[in-house]
C-alpha positions as CSV (number, residue, x, y, z in Angstrom):
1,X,82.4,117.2,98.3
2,X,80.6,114.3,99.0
3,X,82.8,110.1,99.3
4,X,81.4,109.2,96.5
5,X,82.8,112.0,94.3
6,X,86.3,112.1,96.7
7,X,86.5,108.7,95.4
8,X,86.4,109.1,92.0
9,X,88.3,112.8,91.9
10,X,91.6,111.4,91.2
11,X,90.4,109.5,88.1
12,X,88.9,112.5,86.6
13,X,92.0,114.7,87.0
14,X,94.0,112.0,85.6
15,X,91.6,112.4,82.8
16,X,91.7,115.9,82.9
17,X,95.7,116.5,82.9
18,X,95.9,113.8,80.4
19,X,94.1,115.5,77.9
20,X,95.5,118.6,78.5
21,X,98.8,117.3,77.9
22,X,97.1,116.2,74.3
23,X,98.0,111.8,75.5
24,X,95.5,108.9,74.7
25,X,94.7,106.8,77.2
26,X,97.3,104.3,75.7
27,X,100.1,106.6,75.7
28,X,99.5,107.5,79.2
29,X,99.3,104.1,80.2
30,X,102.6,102.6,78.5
31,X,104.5,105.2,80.1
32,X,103.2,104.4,83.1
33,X,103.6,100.6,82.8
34,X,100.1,99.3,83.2
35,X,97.3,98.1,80.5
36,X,94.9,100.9,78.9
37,X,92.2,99.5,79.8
38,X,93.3,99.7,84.0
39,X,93.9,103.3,83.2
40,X,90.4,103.4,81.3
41,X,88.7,102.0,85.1
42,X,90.5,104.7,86.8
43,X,89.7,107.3,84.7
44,X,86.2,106.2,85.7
45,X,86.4,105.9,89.2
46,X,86.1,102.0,88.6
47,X,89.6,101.1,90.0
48,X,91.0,103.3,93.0
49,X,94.5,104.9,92.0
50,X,97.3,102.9,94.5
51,X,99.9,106.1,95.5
52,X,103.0,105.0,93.9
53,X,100.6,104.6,90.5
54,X,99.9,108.3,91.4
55,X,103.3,109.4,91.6
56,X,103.9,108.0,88.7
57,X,101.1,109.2,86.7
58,X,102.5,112.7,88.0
59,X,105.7,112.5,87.2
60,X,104.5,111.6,83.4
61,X,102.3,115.0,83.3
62,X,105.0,116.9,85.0
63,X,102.9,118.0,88.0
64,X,103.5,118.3,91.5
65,X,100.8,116.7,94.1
66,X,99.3,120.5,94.4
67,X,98.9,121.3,91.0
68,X,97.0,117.6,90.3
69,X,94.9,118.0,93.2
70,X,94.7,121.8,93.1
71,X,90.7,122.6,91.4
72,X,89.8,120.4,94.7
73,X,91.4,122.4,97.3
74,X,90.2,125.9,96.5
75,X,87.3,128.0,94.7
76,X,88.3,130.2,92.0
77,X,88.2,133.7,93.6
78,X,86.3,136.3,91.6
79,X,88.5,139.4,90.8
80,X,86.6,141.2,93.5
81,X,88.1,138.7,96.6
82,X,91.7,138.3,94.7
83,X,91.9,142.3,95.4
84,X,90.7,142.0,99.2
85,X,93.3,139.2,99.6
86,X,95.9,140.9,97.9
87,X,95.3,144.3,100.1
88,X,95.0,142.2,103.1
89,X,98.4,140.0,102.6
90,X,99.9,144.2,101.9
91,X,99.1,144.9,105.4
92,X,101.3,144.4,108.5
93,X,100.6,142.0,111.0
94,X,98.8,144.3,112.8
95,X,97.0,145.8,110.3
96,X,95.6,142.2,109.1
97,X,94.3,141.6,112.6
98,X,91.9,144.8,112.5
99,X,91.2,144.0,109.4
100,X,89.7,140.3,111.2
101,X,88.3,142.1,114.1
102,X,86.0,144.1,111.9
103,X,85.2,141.2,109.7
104,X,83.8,139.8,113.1
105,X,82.1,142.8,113.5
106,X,80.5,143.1,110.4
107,X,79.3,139.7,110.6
108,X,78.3,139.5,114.1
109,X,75.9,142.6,113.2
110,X,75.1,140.5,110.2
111,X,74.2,137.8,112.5
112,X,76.3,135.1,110.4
């Protein structure tokens, strides 16, 4: 992801969570305490989000800092890797570390 978009990620999940939760932009923002036109400029990646703002923003939409940030951290997995983690997390420890010694394999004769 490039700095540009990091920047302005928070503002769109605000945006995102927001609507989710069915709030205007106003609602939103009185609960939070500030005007809805501030909210409005960091929805749009105008204004940057100060951390206590955050917390409080997340605390309104009931979410934890993983959930919020959560579509930024990971891929969805297709139903194909959920099932090859799922096996692999079955396995003992030692049974998940020839599992990662043939992965090398296979893609050291893959040349990747």
């Amino acid at each position: 992801m490039n700095e540009g978009r990091l920047a302005t990620a928070p503002g769109r999940l605000i945006r995102q969570h927001r609507l989710e939760r069915q709030l205007t932009q106003a609602q939103l923002a009185r609960q939070i305490g500030i005007s809805q036109s501030d909210l409005s400029r960091i929805e749009k990646g105008e204004y940057r989000v100060p951390l206590d703002l955050l917390f409080r923003i997340l605390q309104v939409l009931e979410l934890t800092l993983g959930e919020f940030f959560g579509e930024l951290n990971h891929s969805p997995l297709t139903p194909e890797e959920q099932k090859l983690l799922n096996s692999f997390r079955a396995l003992s420890a030692d049974g998940q570390r020839e599992v990662l010694d043939f992965v090398d394999f296979l893609k050291e004769r893959e040349g990747r």
